[in-house]
N, C-alpha and C positions, 0 to 999 in steps of 0.2 A: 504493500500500500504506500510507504514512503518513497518507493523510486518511483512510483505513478502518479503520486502528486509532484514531486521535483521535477518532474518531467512534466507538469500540465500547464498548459500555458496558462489559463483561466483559473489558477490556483491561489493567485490571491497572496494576501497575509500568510495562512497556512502554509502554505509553498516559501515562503525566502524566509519562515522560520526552522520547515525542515531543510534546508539547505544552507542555513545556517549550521546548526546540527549536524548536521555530515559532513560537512567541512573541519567541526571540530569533536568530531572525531578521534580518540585517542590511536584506534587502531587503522584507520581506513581515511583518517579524514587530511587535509591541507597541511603538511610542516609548519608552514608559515603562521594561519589560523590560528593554529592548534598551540603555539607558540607565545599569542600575544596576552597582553594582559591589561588593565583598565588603566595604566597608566599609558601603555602601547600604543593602546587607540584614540585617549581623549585627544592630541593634537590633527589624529585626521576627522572627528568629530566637530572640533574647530572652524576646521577649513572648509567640509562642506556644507556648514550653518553660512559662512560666506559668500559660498558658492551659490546658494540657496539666492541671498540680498541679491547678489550680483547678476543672477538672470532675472532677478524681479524688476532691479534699477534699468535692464537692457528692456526691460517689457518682451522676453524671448521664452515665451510661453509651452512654448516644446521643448525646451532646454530645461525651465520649469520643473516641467516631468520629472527629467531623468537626476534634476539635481535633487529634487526631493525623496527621489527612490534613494541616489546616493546618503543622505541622510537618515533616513527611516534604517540602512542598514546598519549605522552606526545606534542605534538604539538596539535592535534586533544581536547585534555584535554586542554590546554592552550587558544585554541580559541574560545571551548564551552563557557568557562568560563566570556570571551570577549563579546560572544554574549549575554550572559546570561545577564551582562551590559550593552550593546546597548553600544559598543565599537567599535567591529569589529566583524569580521566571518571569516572561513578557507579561505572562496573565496579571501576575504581584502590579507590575507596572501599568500595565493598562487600568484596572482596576482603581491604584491608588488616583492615576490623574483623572479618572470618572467621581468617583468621592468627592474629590478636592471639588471640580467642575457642580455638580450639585450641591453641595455646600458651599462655596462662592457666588451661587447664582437662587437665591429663596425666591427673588422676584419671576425666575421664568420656573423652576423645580421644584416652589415650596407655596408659600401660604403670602409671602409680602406682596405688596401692590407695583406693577411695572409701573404704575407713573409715577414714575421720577426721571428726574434731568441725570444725562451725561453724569457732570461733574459730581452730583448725588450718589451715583453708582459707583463711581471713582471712590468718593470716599468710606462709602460702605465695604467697598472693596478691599480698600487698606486696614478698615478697623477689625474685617475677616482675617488677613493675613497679620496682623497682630496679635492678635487672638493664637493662631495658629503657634507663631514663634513664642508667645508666653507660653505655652503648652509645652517649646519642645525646651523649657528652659532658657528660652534667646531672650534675657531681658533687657539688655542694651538699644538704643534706639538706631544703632548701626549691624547689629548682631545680623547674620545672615544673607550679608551680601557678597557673593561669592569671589575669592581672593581670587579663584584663577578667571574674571572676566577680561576683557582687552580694559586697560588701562582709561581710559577716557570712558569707556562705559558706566565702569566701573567708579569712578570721581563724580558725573551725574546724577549716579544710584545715592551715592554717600550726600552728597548734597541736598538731593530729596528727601532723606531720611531725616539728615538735623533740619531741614526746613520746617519740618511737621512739626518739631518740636520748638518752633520759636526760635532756632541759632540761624537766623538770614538777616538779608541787609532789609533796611522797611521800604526801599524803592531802587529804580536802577541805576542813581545817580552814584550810589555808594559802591555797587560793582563796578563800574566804569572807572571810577577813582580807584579803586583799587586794583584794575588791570594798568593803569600808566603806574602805581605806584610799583607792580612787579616788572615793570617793561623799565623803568630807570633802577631797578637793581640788578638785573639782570644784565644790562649796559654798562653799570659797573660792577659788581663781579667778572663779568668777559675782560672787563678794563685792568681788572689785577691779575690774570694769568692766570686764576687759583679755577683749575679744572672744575674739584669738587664742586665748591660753592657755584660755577655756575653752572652746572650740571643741575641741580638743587632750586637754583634763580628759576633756569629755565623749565623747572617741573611743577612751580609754585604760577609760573605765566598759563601754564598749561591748566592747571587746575583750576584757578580762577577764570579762566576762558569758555571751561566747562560751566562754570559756574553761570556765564553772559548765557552761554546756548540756551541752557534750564528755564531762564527769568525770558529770554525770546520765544521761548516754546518752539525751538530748533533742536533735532536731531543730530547732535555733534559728530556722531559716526558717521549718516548719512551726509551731512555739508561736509565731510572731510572726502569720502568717498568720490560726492559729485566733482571737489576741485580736482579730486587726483586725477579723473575724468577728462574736464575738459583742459588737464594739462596736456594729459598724454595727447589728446585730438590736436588741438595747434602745435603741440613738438612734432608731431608725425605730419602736420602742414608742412612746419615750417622743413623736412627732410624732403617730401615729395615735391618744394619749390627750389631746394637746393637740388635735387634731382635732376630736374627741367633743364638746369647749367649745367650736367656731369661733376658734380659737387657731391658731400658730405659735410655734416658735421664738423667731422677732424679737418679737412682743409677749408673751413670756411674761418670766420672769426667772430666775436661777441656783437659787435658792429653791425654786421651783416645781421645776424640770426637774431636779435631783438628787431631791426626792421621788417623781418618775415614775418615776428612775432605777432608786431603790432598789425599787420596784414592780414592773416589767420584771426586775430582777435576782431577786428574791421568786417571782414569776409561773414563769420559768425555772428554779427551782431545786425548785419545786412539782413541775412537771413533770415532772420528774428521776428524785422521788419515789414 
């Protein structure tokens, strides 16, 4: 019965879970698999939650697809793994985040009234997840935001956290004074040579920058994503116009490649138009 599901095209969830399973395999299944461990796999788990943004941001809907099957394996992987231990199993998993989801949600699963606004659910939402971490012991008001996120997500999160509790600025006028005030330490730190400290400067400009996105109701991951975006588009302008001459990069000069630059930026902004 299991080689007849692995083999069914129409097999579904059940299918890339037995095939998971016989990949890890002690006796029959993948070296490699059979090999890894939850430490092994969380940074390819990473990558394809990335991979995931990134066909969303292209709006490449069939790509979409396949980047979400690639992630869905990285769960299906992680809980092999669990059972393989006499941990847990996909079921444990599936299960816990259906709980959570009707417990987080009385107004559409329980007894509370949907109307209420957005913001209303927002907040019920957080005074649930409060709730939840005073239960597992998390009594800090930063408790449970996880160490391993990307860095800038992860400074968002924590700012949100003490916001709730009162530690923010009362308008934006006092975040903005406070990113020149890290942007002239930072300027001097660089100005005394002292690596560390500006290494430090420059993670305090970082952090408080995060802090402007929050208070703009900006996606810091995403507006970092979209500039990375439209750099790489006008750099690969600015090569396909040095092309045009039988040029590169390497034998052009700084001169030249900022007037592409601004060309490519002109050109894009035409378009716009």
């Amino acid at each position: 019965m299991t080689d007849e599901l692995i083999h069914d095209d129409d097999g579904g969830l059940p299918r890339l879970i037995a095939i998971m399973r016989a990949l890890r395999d002690p006796a029959s299944g993948c070296p490699w698999d059979i090999e890894q461990d939850f430490a092994t796999i969380a940074p390819y788990t990473i990558e394809e939650a990335y991979e995931v943004a990134d066909a969303i941001q292209r709006a490449d809907w069939s790509d979409l697809t396949g980047e979400l099957g690639d992630l869905l394996l990285q769960v299906i992987f992680h809980a092999q793994i669990a059972q393989d231990r006499g941990l847990f199993d996909f079921d444990d998993v599936a299960n816990g985040i259906a709980a959570k989801m009707v417990a987080r949600h009385p107004h559409v699963f329980g007894s509370e009234s949907r109307k209420k606004s957005a913001a209303q659910q927002t907040r019920d939402w957080e005074a649930i997840k409060a709730a939840e971490r005073a239960s597992r012991t998390q009594t800090g008001a930063l408790d449970g935001v996880a160490l391993g996120l990307p860095a800038l997500l992860r400074a968002t999160k924590l700012q949100k956290r003490a916001a709730r509790v009162g530690f923010d600025w009362p308008d934006m006028t006092g975040v903005l004074d406070k990113v020149a005030e890290e942007m002239a330490e930072l300027t001097e730190a660089h100005a005394s040579g002292n690596t560390d400290h500006t290494e430090e400067e420059f993670g305090d400009l970082l952090f408080v920058m995060a802090n402007v996105a929050r208070r703009m109701d900006i996606d810091p991951e995403a507006a970092l994503r979209c500039a990375n975006a439209k750099f790489t588009r006008r750099f690969e302008r600015i090569e396909a116009l040095l092309a045009e001459d039988g040029k590169t990069p390497e034998n052009s000069d700084l001169a030249e490649m900022d007037t592409l630059w601004n060309r490519a930026k002109a050109e894009e902004k035409g378009q716009e138009n």
